[in-house]
C-alpha positions in Angstrom: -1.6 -3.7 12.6 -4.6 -2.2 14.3 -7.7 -4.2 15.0 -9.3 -2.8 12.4 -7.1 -3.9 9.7 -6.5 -7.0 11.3 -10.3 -7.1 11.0 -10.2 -6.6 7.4 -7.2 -8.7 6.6 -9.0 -11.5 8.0 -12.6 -10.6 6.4 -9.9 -10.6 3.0 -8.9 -13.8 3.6 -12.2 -15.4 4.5 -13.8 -13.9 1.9 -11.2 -15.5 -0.6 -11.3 -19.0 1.1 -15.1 -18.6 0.5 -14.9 -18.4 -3.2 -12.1 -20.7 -4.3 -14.7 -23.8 -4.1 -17.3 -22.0 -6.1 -14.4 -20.7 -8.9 -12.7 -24.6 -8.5 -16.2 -26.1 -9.4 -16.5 -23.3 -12.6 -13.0 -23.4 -13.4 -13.8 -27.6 -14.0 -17.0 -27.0 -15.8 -14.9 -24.5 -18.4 -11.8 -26.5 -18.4 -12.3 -29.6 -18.8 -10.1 -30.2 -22.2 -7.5 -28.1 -20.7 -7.1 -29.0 -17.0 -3.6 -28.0 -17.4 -4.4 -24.0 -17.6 -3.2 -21.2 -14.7 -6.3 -21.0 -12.2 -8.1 -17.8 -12.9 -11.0 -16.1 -10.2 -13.6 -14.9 -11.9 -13.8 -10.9 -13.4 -16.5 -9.5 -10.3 -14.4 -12.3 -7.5 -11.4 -10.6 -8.5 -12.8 -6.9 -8.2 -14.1 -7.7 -5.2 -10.8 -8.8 -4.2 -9.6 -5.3 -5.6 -12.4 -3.6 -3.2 -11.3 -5.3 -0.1 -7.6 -5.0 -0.3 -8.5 -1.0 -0.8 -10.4 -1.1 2.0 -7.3 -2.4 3.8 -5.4 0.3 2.7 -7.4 2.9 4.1 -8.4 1.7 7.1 -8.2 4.9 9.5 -9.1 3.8 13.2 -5.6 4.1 14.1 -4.7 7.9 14.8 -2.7 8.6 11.8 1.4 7.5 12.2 3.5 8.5 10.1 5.7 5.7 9.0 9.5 6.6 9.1 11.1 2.7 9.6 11.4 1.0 6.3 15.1 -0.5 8.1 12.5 -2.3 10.4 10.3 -3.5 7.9 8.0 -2.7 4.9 4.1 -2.5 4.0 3.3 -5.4 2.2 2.4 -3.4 -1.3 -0.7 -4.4 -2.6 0.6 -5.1 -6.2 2.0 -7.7 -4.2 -0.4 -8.7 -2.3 -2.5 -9.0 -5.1 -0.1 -11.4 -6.8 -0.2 -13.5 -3.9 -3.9 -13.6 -3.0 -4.4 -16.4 -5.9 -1.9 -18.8 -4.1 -4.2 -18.1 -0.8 -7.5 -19.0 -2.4 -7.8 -21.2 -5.6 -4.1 -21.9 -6.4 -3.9 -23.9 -3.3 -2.0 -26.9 -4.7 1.3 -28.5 -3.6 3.9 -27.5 -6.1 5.2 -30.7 -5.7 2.4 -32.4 -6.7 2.2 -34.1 -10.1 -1.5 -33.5 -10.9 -3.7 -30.7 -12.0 -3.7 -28.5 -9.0 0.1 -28.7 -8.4 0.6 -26.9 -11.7 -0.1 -23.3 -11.3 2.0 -23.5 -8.0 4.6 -25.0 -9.4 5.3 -22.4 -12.1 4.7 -19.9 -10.0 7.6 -20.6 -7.7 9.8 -21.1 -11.3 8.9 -17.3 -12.1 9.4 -15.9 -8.8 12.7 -17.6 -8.7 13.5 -15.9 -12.4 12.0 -12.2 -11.2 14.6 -12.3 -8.0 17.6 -14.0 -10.6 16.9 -11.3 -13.3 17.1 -9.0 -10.1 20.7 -9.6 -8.8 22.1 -11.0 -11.8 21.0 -8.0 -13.6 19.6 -10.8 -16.7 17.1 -10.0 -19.4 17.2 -13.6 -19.7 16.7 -16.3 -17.2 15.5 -19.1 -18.9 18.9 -21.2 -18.2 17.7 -23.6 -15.0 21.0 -23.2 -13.4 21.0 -19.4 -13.1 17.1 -19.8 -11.9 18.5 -22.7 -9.2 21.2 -20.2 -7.9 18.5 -18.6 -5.7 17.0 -20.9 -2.8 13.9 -20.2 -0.9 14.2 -20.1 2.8 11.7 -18.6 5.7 14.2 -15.5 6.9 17.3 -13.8 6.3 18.4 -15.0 9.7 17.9 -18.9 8.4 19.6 -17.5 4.8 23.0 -16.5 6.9 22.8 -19.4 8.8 22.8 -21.5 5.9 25.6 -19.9 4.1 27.8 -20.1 7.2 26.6 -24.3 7.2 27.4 -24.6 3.7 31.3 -23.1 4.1 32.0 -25.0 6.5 30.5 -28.4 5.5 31.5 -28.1 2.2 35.3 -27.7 3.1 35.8 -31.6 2.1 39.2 -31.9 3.8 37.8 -30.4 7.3 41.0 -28.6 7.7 39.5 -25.4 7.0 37.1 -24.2 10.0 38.4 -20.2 10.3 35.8 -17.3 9.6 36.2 -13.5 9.0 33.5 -11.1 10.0 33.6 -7.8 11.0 31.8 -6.5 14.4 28.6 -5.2 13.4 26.7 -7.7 11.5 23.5 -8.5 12.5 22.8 -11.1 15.3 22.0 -14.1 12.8 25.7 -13.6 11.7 27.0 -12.4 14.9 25.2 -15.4 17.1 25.7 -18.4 14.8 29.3 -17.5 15.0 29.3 -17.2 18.8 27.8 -20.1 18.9 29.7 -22.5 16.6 33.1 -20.7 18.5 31.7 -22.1 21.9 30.1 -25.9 20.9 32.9 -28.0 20.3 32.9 -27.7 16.3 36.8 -26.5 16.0 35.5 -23.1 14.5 37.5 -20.1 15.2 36.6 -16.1 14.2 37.8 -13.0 13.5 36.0 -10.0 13.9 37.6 -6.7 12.1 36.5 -3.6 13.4 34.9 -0.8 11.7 36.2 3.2 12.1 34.2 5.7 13.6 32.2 6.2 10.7 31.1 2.6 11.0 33.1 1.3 8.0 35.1 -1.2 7.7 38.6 -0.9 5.8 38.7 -3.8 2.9 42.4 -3.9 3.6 42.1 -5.1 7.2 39.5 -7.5 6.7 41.7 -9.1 3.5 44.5 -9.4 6.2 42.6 -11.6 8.4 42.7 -14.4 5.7 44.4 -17.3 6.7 44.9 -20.7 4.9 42.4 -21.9 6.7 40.1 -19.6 6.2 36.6 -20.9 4.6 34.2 -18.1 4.8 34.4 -14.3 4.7 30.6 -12.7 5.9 30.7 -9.2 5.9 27.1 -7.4 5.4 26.7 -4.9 2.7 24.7 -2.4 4.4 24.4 -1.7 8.4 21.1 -1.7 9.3 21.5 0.9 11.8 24.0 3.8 10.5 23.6 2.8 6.6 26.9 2.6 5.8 27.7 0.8 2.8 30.7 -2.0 3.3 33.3 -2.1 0.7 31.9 -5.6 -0.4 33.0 -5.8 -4.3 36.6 -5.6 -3.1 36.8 -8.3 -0.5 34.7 -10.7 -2.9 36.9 -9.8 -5.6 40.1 -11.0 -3.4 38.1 -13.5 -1.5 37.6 -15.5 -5.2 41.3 -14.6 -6.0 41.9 -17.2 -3.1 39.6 -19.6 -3.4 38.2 -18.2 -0.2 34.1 -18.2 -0.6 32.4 -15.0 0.2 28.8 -14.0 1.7 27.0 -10.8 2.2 24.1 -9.8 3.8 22.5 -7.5 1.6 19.0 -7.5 3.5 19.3 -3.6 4.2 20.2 -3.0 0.8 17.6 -4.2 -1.5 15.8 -1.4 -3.6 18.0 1.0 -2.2 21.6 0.7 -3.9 22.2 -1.4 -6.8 22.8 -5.0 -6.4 23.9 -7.0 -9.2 26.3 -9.5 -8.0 28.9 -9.0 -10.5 28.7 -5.3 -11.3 28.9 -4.2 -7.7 28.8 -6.9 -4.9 32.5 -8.4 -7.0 30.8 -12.0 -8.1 30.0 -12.7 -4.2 29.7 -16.3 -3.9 25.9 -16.3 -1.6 23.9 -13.4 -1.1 20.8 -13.1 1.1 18.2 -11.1 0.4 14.8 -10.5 2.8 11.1 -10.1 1.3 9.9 -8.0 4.3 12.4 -5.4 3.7 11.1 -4.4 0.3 7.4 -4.9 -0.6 6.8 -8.5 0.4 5.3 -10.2 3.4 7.7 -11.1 7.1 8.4 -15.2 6.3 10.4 -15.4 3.0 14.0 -14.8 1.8 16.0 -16.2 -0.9 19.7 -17.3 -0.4 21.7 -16.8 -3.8 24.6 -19.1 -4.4 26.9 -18.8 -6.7 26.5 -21.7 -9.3 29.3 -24.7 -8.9 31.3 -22.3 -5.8 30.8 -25.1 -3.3 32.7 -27.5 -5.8 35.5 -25.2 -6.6 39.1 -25.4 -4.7 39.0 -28.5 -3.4 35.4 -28.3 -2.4 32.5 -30.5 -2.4 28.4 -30.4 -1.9 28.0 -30.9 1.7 26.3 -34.7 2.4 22.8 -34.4 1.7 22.8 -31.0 0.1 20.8 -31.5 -3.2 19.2 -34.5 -1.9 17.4 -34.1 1.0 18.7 -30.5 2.1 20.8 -28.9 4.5 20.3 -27.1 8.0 16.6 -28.4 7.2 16.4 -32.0 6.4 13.2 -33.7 4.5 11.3 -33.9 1.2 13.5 -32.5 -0.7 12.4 -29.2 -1.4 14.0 -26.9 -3.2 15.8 -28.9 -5.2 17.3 -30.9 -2.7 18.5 -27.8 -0.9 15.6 -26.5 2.0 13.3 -29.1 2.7 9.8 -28.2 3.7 7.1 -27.3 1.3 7.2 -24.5 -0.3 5.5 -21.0 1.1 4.0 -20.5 -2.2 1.8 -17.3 -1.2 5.0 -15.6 0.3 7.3 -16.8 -2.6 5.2 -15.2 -5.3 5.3 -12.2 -3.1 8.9 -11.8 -2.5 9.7 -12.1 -6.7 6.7 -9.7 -7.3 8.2 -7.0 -4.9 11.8 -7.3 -7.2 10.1 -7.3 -9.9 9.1 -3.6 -8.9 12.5 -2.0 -7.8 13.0 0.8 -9.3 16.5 2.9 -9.1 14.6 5.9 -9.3 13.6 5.4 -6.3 17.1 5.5 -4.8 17.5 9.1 -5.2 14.6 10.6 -4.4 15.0 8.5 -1.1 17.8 10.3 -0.8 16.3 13.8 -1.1 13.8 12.6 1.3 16.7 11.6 3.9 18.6 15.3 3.2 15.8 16.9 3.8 14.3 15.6 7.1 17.7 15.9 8.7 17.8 19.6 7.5 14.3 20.4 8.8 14.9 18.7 12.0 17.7 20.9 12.6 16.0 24.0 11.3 13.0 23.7 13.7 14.8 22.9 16.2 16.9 25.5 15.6 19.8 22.9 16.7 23.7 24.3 17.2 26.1 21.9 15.6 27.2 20.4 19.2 23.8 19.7 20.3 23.3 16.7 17.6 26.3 14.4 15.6 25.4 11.9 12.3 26.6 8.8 12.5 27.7 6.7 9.7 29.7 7.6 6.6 30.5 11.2 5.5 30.4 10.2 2.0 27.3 10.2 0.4 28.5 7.3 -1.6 29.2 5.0 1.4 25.7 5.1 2.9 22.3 4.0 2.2 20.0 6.9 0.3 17.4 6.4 2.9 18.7 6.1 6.6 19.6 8.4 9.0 20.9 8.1 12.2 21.1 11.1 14.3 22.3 11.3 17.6 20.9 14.5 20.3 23.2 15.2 23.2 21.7 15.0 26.9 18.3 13.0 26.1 16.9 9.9 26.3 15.3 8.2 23.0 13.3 6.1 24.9 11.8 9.2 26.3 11.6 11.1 23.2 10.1 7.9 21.3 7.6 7.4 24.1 6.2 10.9 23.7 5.6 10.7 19.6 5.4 7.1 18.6 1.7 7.4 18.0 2.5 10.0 15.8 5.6 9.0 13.9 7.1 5.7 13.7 10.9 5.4 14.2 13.1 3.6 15.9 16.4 4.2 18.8 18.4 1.7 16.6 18.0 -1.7 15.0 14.2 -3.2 15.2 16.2 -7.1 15.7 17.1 -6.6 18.7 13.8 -7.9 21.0 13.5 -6.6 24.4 16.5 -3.9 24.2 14.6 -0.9 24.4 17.0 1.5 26.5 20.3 -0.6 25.8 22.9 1.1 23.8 23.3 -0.1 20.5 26.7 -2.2 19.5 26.8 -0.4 16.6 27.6 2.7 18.6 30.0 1.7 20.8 31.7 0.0 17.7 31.5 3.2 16.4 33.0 5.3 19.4 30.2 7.2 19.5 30.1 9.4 22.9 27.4 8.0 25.7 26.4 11.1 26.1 24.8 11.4 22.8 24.4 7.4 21.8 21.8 7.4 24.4 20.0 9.9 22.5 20.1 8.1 18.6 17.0 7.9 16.1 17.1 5.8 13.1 15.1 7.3 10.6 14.4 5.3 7.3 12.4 6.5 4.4 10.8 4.4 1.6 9.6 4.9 -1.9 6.2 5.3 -0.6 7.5 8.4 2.2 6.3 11.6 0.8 7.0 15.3 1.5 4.2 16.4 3.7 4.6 13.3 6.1 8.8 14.8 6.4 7.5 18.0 7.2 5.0 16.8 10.1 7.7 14.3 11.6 10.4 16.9 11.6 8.3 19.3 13.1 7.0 16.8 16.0 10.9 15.5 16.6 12.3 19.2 16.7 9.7 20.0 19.1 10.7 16.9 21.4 14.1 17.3 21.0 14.2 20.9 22.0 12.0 20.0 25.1 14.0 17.1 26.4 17.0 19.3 26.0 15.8 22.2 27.8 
């Protein structure tokens, strides 16, 4: 964010501390009979809110950069942000809390957790309190894998079942936690299947790896880098066959495929899902679990789970299930931002997509060895909105240093920190040739990417491109 906008962010959120006194001492004065009723700013408070949050929007003292890496992360939308700025000013309260002020909070947090249920569930009616309590609150995707791998394992009652099944190119809070738990002593053992050189795995090899002792198969539903689209409804659908229990990481793949759990993800057992990488604020995810699948096959709740929590032990939060209070603000944000997916947006991503790769290769006036796609040739297997394009003979450090005031992309994954000119995993999973994975731009469009900022970015790539490779 430039310093302008941080400017403004923070001029936003002062100027909402400063009247959430003023609208608590005339929301007391009306209210008294009815102490019990949602928290509302006054009409002109919350236009003025309106006016800031516009002026956010269009602050301009950043040259303008056109935004090509929704894999990396989103805008926070400012329907969103709107829905959240009451839980930053007035609506302060503890949801915990049994008095007044922990009220509005409270069910707030109940209706985000309904928005994000009717989301993946794909319910017109989420009033049942155990399809709402499927979803847990958590602070990122990386703590909502780590949890699911915690919860296989610990609920696995006999402690005779300690294998895992992955594949090779899930992201690093899968990929480390595994490491780790393989290396400290725990009895944990792994095996990771290999995808093809379109970056797919094959369902069949990854069902083969099951053993008896298998407790957990994690296999992500869309890379973040390529795209490609895992074959997830069939290994759940075997995985609960077995008795097996069955995570994805669907972080990539919010707003962009469809993701109702039993439809298409086979009636996976835990799901994560990230705010940031749809609409809502960096901070917040949401770990689905299947209700009563840690209690099936011989399983029970892990100690502790439901009481005081699980990787994160205290209060109680969450049902017993996270403790920590609850991030309110970011939790109203993250079911606002499902609440607004919209499959229409899925294809015109996809148009979007088609036709930057089409231009970039037009301008450039590119010859079908000078450039490769990686990820899946079938339209159906990868995400309508990311490409990854590889250039032979150039660097993409070089070519990103040259336009990334002008269009923002990335060489590969934005979660790897400090890896700027290392080759991507992915790649090398993948086969990919060095002399064209040093040269790979992931380009991501989002439902707010229009046509004219396609045309500029495939014009200023093409033009880099051709120089580099001259």
């Amino acid at each position: 964010m430039s310093n302008s906008s941080s400017t403004i962010f923070t001029s936003l959120i002062l100027f909402a501390a400063s009247t959430a006194v003023p609208a608590m001492i005339q929301r007391n004065k009306n209210n008294n009979n009815n102490i019990n009723k949602t928290f509302h700013v006054e009409e002109g408070i919350q236009d003025e809110h309106d006016n800031q949050l516009s002026l956010l929007s269009k602050s301009t003292d950043r040259p303008k950069c056109i935004y090509l890496d929704y894999n990396g992360t989103t805008p926070v939308y400012p329907q969103v942000l709107r829905a959240m700025m009451p839980y930053l000013t007035h609506e302060f309260g503890n949801p915990s809390s049994s008095h007044a002020y922990g009220h509005g909070p409270r069910r707030a947090v109940i209706e985000a957790r309904r928005k994000i249920a009717r989301y993946i569930l794909e319910l017109d009616d989420c009033s049942d309190e155990n399809v709402r309590e499927s979803i847990v609150f958590v602070g990122c995707g990386s703590e909502a894998d780590n949890l699911a791998i915690h919860l296989a394992l610990r609920s696995n009652a006999a402690g005779n079942k300690r294998h895992i099944v992955t594949t090779n190119v899930e992201h690093p809070a899968v990929m480390e936690c595994l490491k780790y738990l393989e290396q400290d002593g725990s009895d944990v053992s792994v095996t990771y299947v290999g995808v093809n050189q379109e970056g797919l795995v094959s369902a069949a090899e990854v069902i083969a790896a099951i053993q008896a002792d298998t407790c957990l198969v994690t296999v992500m539903l869309a890379n973040n880098e390529t795209g490609a689209l895992m074959p997830v409804k069939e290994i759940a659908q075997e995985c609960r066959q077995r008795g097996v229990l069955f995570h994805t990481d669907a972080a990539q793949a919010v707003g962009k495929v469809n993701l109702a759990v039993q439809s298409s993800l086979g009636g996976s057992d835990m799901v994560t899902i990230v705010g940031h990488k749809f609409g809502a604020p960096k901070g917040i995810a949401a770990l689905y679990i299947r209700p009563g699948c840690l209690e099936e096959h011989g399983r029970q709740l892990p100690t502790l789970f439901g009481q005081s929590g699980a990787l994160i032990l205290g209060g109680g939060q969450e049902k017993g299930r996270r403790a920590g209070t609850e991030n309110v603000p970011y939790i109203v944000g993250i079911g606002e931002a499902a609440s607004m997916i919209s499959k229409n947006d899925q294809e015109r991503m996809r148009i979007l997509r088609d036709n930057i790769l089409s231009k970039i290769i037009s301008y450039g006036n590119l010859k079908s060895n000078q450039f490769r796609i990686n990820g899946p040739k079938d339209k159906n297997k990868i995400l309508p909105n990311t490409l990854s394009i590889s250039f032979q003979g150039i660097s993409a450090s070089l070519l990103l240093d040259s336009i990334q005031q002008r269009v923002a992309i990335s060489a590969g994954s934005a979660c790897h920190a400090g890896e700027k000119d290392k080759i991507s995993s992915i790649l090398v999973s993948m086969s990919v040739p060095q002399e064209f994975s040093k040269g790979t731009l992931r380009i991501s469009v989002g439902p707010r990417t229009d046509e004219s900022e396609i045309e500029k970015a495939a014009e200023l790539i093409s033009k880099e491109v051709k120089r580099l490779q001259n």
